[in-house]
C-alpha positions as CSV (number, residue, x, y, z in Angstrom):
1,X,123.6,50.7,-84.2
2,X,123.5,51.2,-88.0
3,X,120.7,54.0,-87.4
4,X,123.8,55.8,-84.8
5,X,126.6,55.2,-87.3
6,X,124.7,56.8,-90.2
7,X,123.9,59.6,-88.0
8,X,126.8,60.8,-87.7
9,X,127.8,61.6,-91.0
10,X,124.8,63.3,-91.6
11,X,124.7,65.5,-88.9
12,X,126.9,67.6,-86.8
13,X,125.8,66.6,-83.7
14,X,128.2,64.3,-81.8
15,X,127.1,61.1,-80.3
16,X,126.7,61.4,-76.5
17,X,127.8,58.0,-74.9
18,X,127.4,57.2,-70.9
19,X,130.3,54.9,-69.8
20,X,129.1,51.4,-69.3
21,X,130.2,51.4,-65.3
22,X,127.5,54.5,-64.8
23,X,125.0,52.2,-66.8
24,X,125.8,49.3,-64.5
25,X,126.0,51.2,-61.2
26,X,122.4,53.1,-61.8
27,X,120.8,50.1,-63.2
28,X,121.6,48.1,-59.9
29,X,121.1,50.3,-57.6
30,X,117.4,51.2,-59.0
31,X,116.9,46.9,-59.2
32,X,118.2,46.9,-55.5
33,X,116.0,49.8,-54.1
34,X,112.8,48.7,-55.8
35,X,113.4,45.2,-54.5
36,X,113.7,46.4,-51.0
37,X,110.5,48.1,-51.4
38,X,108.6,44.7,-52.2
39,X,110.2,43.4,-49.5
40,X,109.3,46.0,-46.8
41,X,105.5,45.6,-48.3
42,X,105.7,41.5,-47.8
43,X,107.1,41.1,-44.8
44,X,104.7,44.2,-43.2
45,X,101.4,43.3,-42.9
46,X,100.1,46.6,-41.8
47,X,101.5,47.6,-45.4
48,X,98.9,44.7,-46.8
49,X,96.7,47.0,-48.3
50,X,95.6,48.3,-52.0
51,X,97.7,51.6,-51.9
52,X,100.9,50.0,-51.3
53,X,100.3,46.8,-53.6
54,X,99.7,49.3,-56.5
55,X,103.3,51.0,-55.4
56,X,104.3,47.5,-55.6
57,X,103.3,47.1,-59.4
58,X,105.2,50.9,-59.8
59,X,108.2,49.1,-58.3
60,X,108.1,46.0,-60.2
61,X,108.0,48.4,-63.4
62,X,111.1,50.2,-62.5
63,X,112.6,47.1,-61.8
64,X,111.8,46.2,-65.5
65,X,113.5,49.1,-66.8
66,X,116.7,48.9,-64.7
67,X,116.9,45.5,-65.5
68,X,116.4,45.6,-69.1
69,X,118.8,48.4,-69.6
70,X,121.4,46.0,-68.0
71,X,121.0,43.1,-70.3
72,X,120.8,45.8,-72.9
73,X,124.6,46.9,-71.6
74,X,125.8,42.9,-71.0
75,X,124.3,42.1,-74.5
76,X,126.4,44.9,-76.0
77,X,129.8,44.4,-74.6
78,X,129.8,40.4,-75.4
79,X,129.0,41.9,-79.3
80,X,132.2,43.9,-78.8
81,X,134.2,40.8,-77.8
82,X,132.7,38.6,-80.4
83,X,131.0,35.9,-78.7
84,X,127.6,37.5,-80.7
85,X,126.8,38.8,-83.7
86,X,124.6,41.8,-84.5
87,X,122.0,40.5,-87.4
88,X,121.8,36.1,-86.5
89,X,118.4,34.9,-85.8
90,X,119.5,34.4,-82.0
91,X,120.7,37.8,-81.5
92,X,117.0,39.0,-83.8
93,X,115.4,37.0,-80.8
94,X,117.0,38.7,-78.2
95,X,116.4,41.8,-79.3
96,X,113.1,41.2,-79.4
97,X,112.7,40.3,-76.2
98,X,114.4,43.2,-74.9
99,X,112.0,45.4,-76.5
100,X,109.1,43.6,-74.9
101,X,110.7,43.9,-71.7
102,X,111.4,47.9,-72.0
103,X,107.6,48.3,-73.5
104,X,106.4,46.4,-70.3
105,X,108.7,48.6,-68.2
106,X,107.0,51.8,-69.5
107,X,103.2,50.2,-69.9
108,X,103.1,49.0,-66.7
109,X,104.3,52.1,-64.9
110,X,101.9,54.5,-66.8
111,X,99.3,52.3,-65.7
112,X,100.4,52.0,-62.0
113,X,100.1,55.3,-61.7
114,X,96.7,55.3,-62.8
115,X,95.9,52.8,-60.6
116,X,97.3,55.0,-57.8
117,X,96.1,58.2,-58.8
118,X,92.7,56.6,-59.3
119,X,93.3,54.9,-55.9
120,X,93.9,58.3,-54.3
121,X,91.1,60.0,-55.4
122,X,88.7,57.4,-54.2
123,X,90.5,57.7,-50.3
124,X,90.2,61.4,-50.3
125,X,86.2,61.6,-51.8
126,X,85.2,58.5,-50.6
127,X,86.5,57.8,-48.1
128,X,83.4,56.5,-45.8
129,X,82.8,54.2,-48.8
130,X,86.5,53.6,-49.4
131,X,87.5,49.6,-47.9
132,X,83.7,49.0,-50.0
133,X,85.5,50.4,-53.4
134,X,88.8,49.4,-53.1
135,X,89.1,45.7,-51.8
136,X,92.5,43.6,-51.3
137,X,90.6,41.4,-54.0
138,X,90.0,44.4,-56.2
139,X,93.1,45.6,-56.0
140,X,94.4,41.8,-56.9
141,X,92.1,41.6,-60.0
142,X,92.8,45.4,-60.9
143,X,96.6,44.5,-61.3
144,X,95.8,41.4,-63.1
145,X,93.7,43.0,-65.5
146,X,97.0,46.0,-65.6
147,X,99.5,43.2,-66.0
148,X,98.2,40.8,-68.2
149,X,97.0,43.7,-70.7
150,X,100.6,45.3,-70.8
151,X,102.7,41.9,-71.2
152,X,100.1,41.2,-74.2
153,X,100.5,44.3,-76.1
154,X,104.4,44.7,-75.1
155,X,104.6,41.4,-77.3
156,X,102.5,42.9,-80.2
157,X,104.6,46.0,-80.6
158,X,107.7,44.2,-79.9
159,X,106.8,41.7,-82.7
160,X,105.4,44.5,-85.2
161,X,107.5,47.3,-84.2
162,X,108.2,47.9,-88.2
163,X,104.8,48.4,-88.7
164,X,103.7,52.4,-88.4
165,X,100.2,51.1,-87.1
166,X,102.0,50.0,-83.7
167,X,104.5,53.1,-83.2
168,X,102.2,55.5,-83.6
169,X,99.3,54.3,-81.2
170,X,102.0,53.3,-78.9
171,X,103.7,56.9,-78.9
172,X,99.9,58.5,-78.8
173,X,99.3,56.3,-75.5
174,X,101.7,58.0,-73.7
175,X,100.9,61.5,-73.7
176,X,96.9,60.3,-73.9
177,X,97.5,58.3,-70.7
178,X,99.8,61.0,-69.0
179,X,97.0,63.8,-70.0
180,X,94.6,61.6,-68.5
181,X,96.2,61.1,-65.1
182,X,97.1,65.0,-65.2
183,X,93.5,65.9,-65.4
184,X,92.5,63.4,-62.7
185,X,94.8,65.2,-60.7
186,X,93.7,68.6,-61.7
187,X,89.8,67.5,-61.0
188,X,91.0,66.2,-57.3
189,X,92.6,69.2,-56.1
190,X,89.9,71.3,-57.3
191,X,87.2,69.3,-55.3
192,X,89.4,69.2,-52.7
193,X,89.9,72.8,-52.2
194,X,86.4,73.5,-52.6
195,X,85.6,70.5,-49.8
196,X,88.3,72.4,-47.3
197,X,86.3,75.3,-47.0
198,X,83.2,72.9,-46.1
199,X,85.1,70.5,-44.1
200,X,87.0,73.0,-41.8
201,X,84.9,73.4,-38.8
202,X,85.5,69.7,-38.4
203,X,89.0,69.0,-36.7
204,X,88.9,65.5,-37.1
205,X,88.1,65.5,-40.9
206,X,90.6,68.3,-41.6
207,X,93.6,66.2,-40.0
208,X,91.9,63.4,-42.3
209,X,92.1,65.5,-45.0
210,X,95.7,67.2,-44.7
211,X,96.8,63.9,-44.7
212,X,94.9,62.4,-47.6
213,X,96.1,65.2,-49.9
214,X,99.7,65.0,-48.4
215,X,99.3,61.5,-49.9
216,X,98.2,63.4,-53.5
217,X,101.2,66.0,-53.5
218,X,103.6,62.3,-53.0
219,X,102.0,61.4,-55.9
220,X,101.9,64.4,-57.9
221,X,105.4,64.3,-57.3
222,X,105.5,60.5,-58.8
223,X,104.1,61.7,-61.9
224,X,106.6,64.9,-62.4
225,X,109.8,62.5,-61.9
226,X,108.2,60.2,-64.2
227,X,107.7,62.6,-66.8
228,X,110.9,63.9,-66.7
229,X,112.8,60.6,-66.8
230,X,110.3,58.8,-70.0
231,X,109.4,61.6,-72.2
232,X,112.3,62.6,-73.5
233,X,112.7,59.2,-74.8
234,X,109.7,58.5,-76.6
235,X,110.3,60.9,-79.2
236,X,113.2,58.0,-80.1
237,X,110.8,55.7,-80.9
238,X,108.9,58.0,-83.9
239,X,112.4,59.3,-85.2
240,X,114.0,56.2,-85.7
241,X,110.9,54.8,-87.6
242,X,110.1,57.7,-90.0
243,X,113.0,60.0,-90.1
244,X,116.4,57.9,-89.2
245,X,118.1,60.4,-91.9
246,X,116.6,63.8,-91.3
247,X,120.0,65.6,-89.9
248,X,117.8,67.1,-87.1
249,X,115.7,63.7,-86.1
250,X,119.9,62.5,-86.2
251,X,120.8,64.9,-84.5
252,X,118.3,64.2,-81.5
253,X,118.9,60.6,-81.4
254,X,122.9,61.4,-81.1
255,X,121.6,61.5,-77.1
256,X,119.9,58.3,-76.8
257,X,121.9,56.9,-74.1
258,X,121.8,60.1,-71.8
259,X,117.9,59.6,-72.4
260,X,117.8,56.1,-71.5
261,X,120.0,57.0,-68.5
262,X,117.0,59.2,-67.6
263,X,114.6,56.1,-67.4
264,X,116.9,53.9,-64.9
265,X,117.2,57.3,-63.1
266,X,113.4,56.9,-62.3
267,X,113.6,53.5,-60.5
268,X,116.3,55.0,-58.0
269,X,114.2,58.6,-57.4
270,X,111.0,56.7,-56.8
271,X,111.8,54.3,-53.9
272,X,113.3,57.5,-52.3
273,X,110.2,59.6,-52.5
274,X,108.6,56.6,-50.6
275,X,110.9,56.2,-48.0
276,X,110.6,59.8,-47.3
277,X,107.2,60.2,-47.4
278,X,105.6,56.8,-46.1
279,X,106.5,56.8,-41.6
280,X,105.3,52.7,-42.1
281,X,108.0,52.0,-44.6
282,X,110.7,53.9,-43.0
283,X,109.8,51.8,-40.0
284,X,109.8,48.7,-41.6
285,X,113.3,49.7,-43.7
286,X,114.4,50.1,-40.5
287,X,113.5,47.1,-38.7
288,X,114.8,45.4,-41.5
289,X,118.3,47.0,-41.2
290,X,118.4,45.9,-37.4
291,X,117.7,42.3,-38.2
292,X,120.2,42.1,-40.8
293,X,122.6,42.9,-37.8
Protein backbone atom coordinates (compact mmCIF):
# COMPACT_ATOMS: atom_id res chain seq x y z
CA UNK A 1 0.00 0.00 0.00
CA UNK A 2 2.65 2.44 1.01
CA UNK A 3 4.81 1.17 -2.11
CA UNK A 4 1.24 2.19 -4.40
CA UNK A 5 0.77 5.58 -2.58
CA UNK A 6 4.41 6.59 -3.19
CA UNK A 7 4.08 5.64 -6.72
CA UNK A 8 2.00 7.88 -7.64
CA UNK A 9 3.74 10.89 -6.97
CA UNK A 10 6.55 9.74 -8.63
CA UNK A 11 5.25 8.73 -11.75
CA UNK A 12 2.70 9.69 -14.22
CA UNK A 13 1.16 6.54 -14.57
CA UNK A 14 -2.33 6.25 -12.91
CA UNK A 15 -3.11 3.44 -10.67
CA UNK A 16 -5.38 0.86 -12.38
CA UNK A 17 -7.90 -0.50 -9.76
CA UNK A 18 -10.39 -3.61 -10.59
CA UNK A 19 -13.72 -3.12 -8.56
CA UNK A 20 -13.90 -5.38 -5.72
CA UNK A 21 -17.38 -7.15 -7.04
CA UNK A 22 -15.16 -8.29 -10.43
CA UNK A 23 -12.49 -9.59 -7.73
CA UNK A 24 -15.15 -11.43 -5.92
CA UNK A 25 -17.16 -12.78 -8.86
CA UNK A 26 -13.87 -14.28 -10.78
CA UNK A 27 -12.35 -15.54 -7.64
CA UNK A 28 -15.53 -17.69 -7.00
CA UNK A 29 -16.29 -18.81 -9.93
CA UNK A 30 -12.56 -20.13 -10.57
CA UNK A 31 -12.90 -21.84 -6.64
CA UNK A 32 -16.38 -23.27 -7.88
CA UNK A 33 -15.09 -24.71 -11.27
CA UNK A 34 -11.90 -26.24 -9.96
CA UNK A 35 -13.92 -27.87 -7.20
CA UNK A 36 -16.26 -29.48 -9.55
CA UNK A 37 -13.33 -30.78 -11.32
CA UNK A 38 -12.10 -32.78 -8.08
CA UNK A 39 -15.44 -33.83 -7.72
CA UNK A 40 -16.05 -35.25 -11.25
CA UNK A 41 -12.35 -37.10 -10.71
CA UNK A 42 -13.69 -38.64 -7.12
CA UNK A 43 -16.80 -39.81 -7.68
CA UNK A 44 -15.58 -41.33 -11.39
CA UNK A 45 -13.59 -44.12 -11.06
CA UNK A 46 -12.77 -44.60 -14.59
CA UNK A 47 -11.17 -41.03 -14.09
CA UNK A 48 -8.90 -43.01 -11.09
CA UNK A 49 -5.81 -42.74 -12.86
CA UNK A 50 -2.35 -40.74 -12.82
CA UNK A 51 -3.21 -38.23 -15.60
CA UNK A 52 -6.26 -36.92 -14.08
CA UNK A 53 -4.83 -36.94 -10.32
CA UNK A 54 -2.03 -34.66 -11.55
CA UNK A 55 -4.97 -32.30 -13.15
CA UNK A 56 -6.25 -32.68 -9.81
CA UNK A 57 -3.03 -31.10 -8.10
CA UNK A 58 -3.41 -28.24 -11.24
CA UNK A 59 -6.91 -27.68 -9.81
CA UNK A 60 -6.08 -27.60 -6.29
CA UNK A 61 -3.47 -24.85 -7.27
CA UNK A 62 -5.87 -22.65 -9.00
CA UNK A 63 -8.03 -23.07 -6.18
CA UNK A 64 -5.16 -21.64 -4.09
CA UNK A 65 -4.92 -18.57 -6.13
CA UNK A 66 -8.64 -17.84 -6.36
CA UNK A 67 -8.94 -18.31 -2.89
CA UNK A 68 -6.08 -16.35 -1.67
CA UNK A 69 -6.94 -13.40 -3.83
CA UNK A 70 -10.33 -13.42 -2.02
CA UNK A 71 -9.08 -13.20 1.48
CA UNK A 72 -6.70 -10.80 -0.02
CA UNK A 73 -9.98 -8.62 -1.08
CA UNK A 74 -12.05 -9.45 2.47
CA UNK A 75 -8.85 -8.59 4.35
CA UNK A 76 -8.79 -5.24 2.56
CA UNK A 77 -12.23 -3.91 2.86
CA UNK A 78 -12.41 -4.73 6.83
CA UNK A 79 -8.93 -2.39 6.80
CA UNK A 80 -11.16 0.28 5.13
CA UNK A 81 -13.87 -0.04 7.81
CA UNK A 82 -11.48 -0.18 10.69
CA UNK A 83 -11.92 -3.38 12.28
CA UNK A 84 -7.89 -3.95 11.28
CA UNK A 85 -5.03 -2.16 11.11
CA UNK A 86 -2.35 -2.11 8.41
CA UNK A 87 1.20 -2.54 10.45
CA UNK A 88 -0.12 -4.77 14.13
CA UNK A 89 1.61 -7.92 14.65
CA UNK A 90 -1.88 -9.75 13.75
CA UNK A 91 -2.35 -8.16 10.58
CA UNK A 92 2.03 -8.76 9.96
CA UNK A 93 0.76 -12.45 10.48
CA UNK A 94 -1.74 -12.50 8.14
CA UNK A 95 0.03 -11.15 5.60
CA UNK A 96 2.32 -13.60 5.85
CA UNK A 97 0.28 -16.16 5.43
CA UNK A 98 -1.23 -14.88 2.49
CA UNK A 99 1.93 -14.75 0.84
CA UNK A 100 2.60 -18.40 1.60
CA UNK A 101 -0.69 -19.19 0.21
CA UNK A 102 -0.23 -17.19 -3.24
CA UNK A 103 3.66 -18.74 -3.48
CA UNK A 104 2.01 -22.22 -3.04
CA UNK A 105 -0.66 -21.29 -5.66
CA UNK A 106 2.07 -20.53 -8.24
CA UNK A 107 4.69 -23.42 -7.04
CA UNK A 108 2.38 -25.93 -7.06
CA UNK A 109 0.91 -25.18 -10.49
CA UNK A 110 4.36 -24.86 -12.30
CA UNK A 111 5.08 -28.14 -10.90
CA UNK A 112 1.73 -29.77 -11.87
CA UNK A 113 2.42 -29.08 -15.12
CA UNK A 114 5.61 -30.75 -15.06
CA UNK A 115 4.19 -33.53 -13.62
CA UNK A 116 1.71 -33.63 -16.64
CA UNK A 117 3.84 -32.74 -19.32
CA UNK A 118 6.31 -35.31 -17.95
CA UNK A 119 3.24 -37.59 -17.58
CA UNK A 120 2.37 -37.11 -21.27
CA UNK A 121 5.47 -37.81 -22.70
CA UNK A 122 5.88 -41.06 -20.99
CA UNK A 123 2.04 -42.14 -22.63
CA UNK A 124 3.02 -41.12 -26.06
CA UNK A 125 6.86 -42.88 -26.01
CA UNK A 126 6.16 -45.37 -23.75
CA UNK A 127 3.42 -46.28 -23.96
CA UNK A 128 3.81 -50.37 -23.90
CA UNK A 129 5.75 -49.68 -20.78
CA UNK A 130 3.39 -46.92 -19.55
CA UNK A 131 0.89 -48.50 -16.34
CA UNK A 132 4.90 -50.01 -15.44
CA UNK A 133 6.23 -46.20 -15.22
CA UNK A 134 3.45 -44.38 -14.04
CA UNK A 135 1.65 -46.22 -11.17
CA UNK A 136 -1.48 -44.89 -9.06
CA UNK A 137 1.21 -45.30 -6.22
CA UNK A 138 3.71 -43.28 -8.18
CA UNK A 139 1.58 -40.82 -9.07
CA UNK A 140 0.61 -40.63 -5.11
CA UNK A 141 4.26 -40.32 -3.96
CA UNK A 142 5.09 -37.95 -7.00
CA UNK A 143 2.45 -35.42 -5.71
CA UNK A 144 3.65 -35.86 -2.24
CA UNK A 145 7.07 -35.23 -2.95
CA UNK A 146 5.43 -31.91 -5.39
CA UNK A 147 3.33 -30.87 -2.42
CA UNK A 148 5.22 -31.20 0.51
CA UNK A 149 8.40 -29.47 -1.37
CA UNK A 150 6.18 -26.29 -2.43
CA UNK A 151 4.30 -25.70 1.09
CA UNK A 152 8.00 -25.89 2.53
CA UNK A 153 9.68 -23.37 0.50
CA UNK A 154 6.30 -21.20 0.09
CA UNK A 155 6.94 -20.73 4.00
CA UNK A 156 10.75 -19.85 3.50
CA UNK A 157 10.09 -17.13 1.05
CA UNK A 158 7.01 -16.01 2.77
CA UNK A 159 9.13 -15.66 6.03
CA UNK A 160 12.33 -14.17 4.21
CA UNK A 161 10.67 -12.36 1.53
CA UNK A 162 13.01 -9.10 2.56
CA UNK A 163 15.91 -11.00 1.90
CA UNK A 164 17.25 -10.57 -1.99
CA UNK A 165 18.62 -14.29 -1.65
CA UNK A 166 14.86 -15.54 -1.75
CA UNK A 167 13.33 -13.11 -4.56
CA UNK A 168 15.75 -13.66 -6.77
CA UNK A 169 15.86 -17.59 -6.91
CA UNK A 170 12.25 -17.49 -6.60
CA UNK A 171 11.74 -15.19 -9.71
CA UNK A 172 14.68 -17.31 -11.67
CA UNK A 173 12.45 -20.50 -10.86
CA UNK A 174 9.91 -19.45 -12.91
CA UNK A 175 11.09 -18.81 -16.18
CA UNK A 176 13.88 -21.90 -15.43
CA UNK A 177 10.90 -24.19 -14.79
CA UNK A 178 8.64 -22.72 -17.63
CA UNK A 179 11.88 -23.10 -20.13
CA UNK A 180 12.15 -26.43 -18.87
CA UNK A 181 8.53 -27.68 -19.56
CA UNK A 182 8.82 -25.61 -23.03
CA UNK A 183 11.73 -27.74 -24.18
CA UNK A 184 10.07 -30.99 -22.95
CA UNK A 185 7.45 -30.10 -25.20
CA UNK A 186 9.53 -29.07 -27.99
CA UNK A 187 11.60 -32.57 -27.62
CA UNK A 188 8.07 -34.53 -27.68
CA UNK A 189 6.71 -33.15 -30.74
CA UNK A 190 9.81 -33.54 -32.49
CA UNK A 191 10.02 -37.33 -31.73
CA UNK A 192 6.68 -37.49 -32.36
CA UNK A 193 6.68 -36.33 -35.88
CA UNK A 194 9.64 -38.23 -36.69
CA UNK A 195 7.65 -41.58 -35.10
CA UNK A 196 4.41 -40.67 -37.47
CA UNK A 197 6.20 -41.29 -40.46
CA UNK A 198 7.39 -44.79 -38.92
CA UNK A 199 4.19 -45.55 -37.33
CA UNK A 200 1.75 -44.80 -40.30
CA UNK A 201 1.37 -48.06 -41.92
CA UNK A 202 -0.15 -49.14 -38.70
CA UNK A 203 -3.87 -48.08 -38.35
CA UNK A 204 -4.24 -49.01 -34.96
CA UNK A 205 -1.09 -47.16 -33.54
CA UNK A 206 -1.85 -44.08 -35.67
CA UNK A 207 -5.48 -43.72 -33.96
CA UNK A 208 -3.28 -44.38 -30.69
CA UNK A 209 -1.18 -41.82 -31.59
CA UNK A 210 -3.58 -38.91 -32.94
CA UNK A 211 -5.00 -39.23 -29.76
CA UNK A 212 -1.99 -39.21 -27.51
CA UNK A 213 -0.81 -36.02 -29.09
CA UNK A 214 -4.38 -34.47 -29.09
CA UNK A 215 -3.72 -35.03 -25.33
CA UNK A 216 -0.21 -32.90 -25.88
CA UNK A 217 -1.81 -29.86 -27.96
CA UNK A 218 -4.55 -29.81 -24.45
CA UNK A 219 -1.67 -29.43 -22.70
CA UNK A 220 0.34 -27.21 -24.73
CA UNK A 221 -2.57 -25.19 -24.54
CA UNK A 222 -2.40 -25.36 -20.45
CA UNK A 223 1.01 -24.00 -20.53
CA UNK A 224 0.14 -20.90 -22.98
CA UNK A 225 -2.98 -19.83 -20.64
CA UNK A 226 -0.74 -20.22 -17.90
CA UNK A 227 1.92 -18.10 -19.08
CA UNK A 228 -0.27 -15.51 -20.05
CA UNK A 229 -2.21 -15.25 -16.74
CA UNK A 230 1.45 -15.50 -14.16
CA UNK A 231 4.14 -13.84 -15.98
CA UNK A 232 3.13 -10.64 -16.10
CA UNK A 233 3.04 -10.66 -12.43
CA UNK A 234 6.24 -11.84 -11.48
CA UNK A 235 8.07 -9.01 -12.66
CA UNK A 236 6.03 -7.39 -9.26
CA UNK A 237 7.81 -9.35 -7.15
CA UNK A 238 11.58 -7.96 -8.31
CA UNK A 239 10.24 -4.29 -8.67
CA UNK A 240 8.89 -3.91 -5.50
CA UNK A 241 12.11 -5.32 -3.80
CA UNK A 242 14.85 -3.40 -5.60
CA UNK A 243 13.31 -0.49 -7.34
CA UNK A 244 9.82 0.60 -5.50
CA UNK A 245 10.96 4.36 -6.58
CA UNK A 246 12.28 4.03 -10.04
CA UNK A 247 9.25 6.16 -11.90
CA UNK A 248 9.23 3.37 -14.58
CA UNK A 249 9.37 0.10 -12.08
CA UNK A 250 6.21 2.66 -10.42
CA UNK A 251 4.94 3.00 -13.25
CA UNK A 252 4.49 -0.84 -14.00
CA UNK A 253 3.36 -1.69 -10.60
CA UNK A 254 0.45 1.07 -11.06
CA UNK A 255 -1.32 -2.29 -12.77
CA UNK A 256 -0.89 -4.67 -10.15
CA UNK A 257 -4.46 -5.52 -9.66
CA UNK A 258 -5.26 -5.94 -13.45
CA UNK A 259 -2.25 -8.47 -13.24
CA UNK A 260 -3.46 -10.31 -10.36
CA UNK A 261 -6.86 -10.40 -12.08
CA UNK A 262 -4.89 -12.34 -14.72
CA UNK A 263 -3.97 -15.13 -12.22
CA UNK A 264 -7.68 -15.79 -10.90
CA UNK A 265 -8.49 -15.62 -14.69
CA UNK A 266 -6.35 -18.92 -15.00
CA UNK A 267 -8.38 -20.99 -12.54
CA UNK A 268 -11.69 -20.30 -14.56
CA UNK A 269 -9.87 -20.92 -18.34
CA UNK A 270 -8.36 -24.11 -17.14
CA UNK A 271 -11.43 -26.22 -15.99
CA UNK A 272 -12.88 -25.14 -19.36
CA UNK A 273 -10.08 -26.44 -21.50
CA UNK A 274 -10.88 -29.84 -19.59
CA UNK A 275 -14.32 -29.90 -20.03
CA UNK A 276 -13.91 -29.42 -23.66
CA UNK A 277 -11.37 -31.57 -24.25
CA UNK A 278 -11.76 -34.66 -21.84
CA UNK A 279 -15.37 -36.87 -23.43
CA UNK A 280 -15.06 -38.76 -19.61
CA UNK A 281 -15.45 -35.56 -17.70
CA UNK A 282 -18.05 -34.08 -19.83
CA UNK A 283 -19.78 -37.29 -19.05
CA UNK A 284 -19.38 -37.31 -15.65
CA UNK A 285 -20.26 -33.21 -15.38
CA UNK A 286 -23.11 -34.38 -16.87
CA UNK A 287 -24.29 -37.09 -14.87
CA UNK A 288 -23.64 -35.02 -12.09
CA UNK A 289 -26.01 -32.24 -13.32
CA UNK A 290 -28.88 -34.98 -13.71
CA UNK A 291 -28.55 -36.19 -10.26
CA UNK A 292 -28.61 -32.80 -8.74
CA UNK A 293 -32.22 -32.76 -10.44
Amino acid sequence: ENISDFSLNITDCTQVVVPEEVFFTVAAAGILENLLILIAVVRNKNLHLPMYFFICSLAISDMLGSLYKTLENIFIILCKMGYLTRHGDFEKKLDDAMDSMFILSLLGSIFSLLAIAADRYITIFYALRYHNIMTLRRALVILAIIWTFCAGSSIAIALFSYEAATVIPFTILFPLMMFFILCLYVHMFLLARSHAKKIASLPTSTVHHRANMKGAITLTIFLGVFLCCWAPFVPHILLARFCPHNPYCACYMSIFYVNGTLIICNAIINPMIFAFQSPELRSTFKKMLYCSR
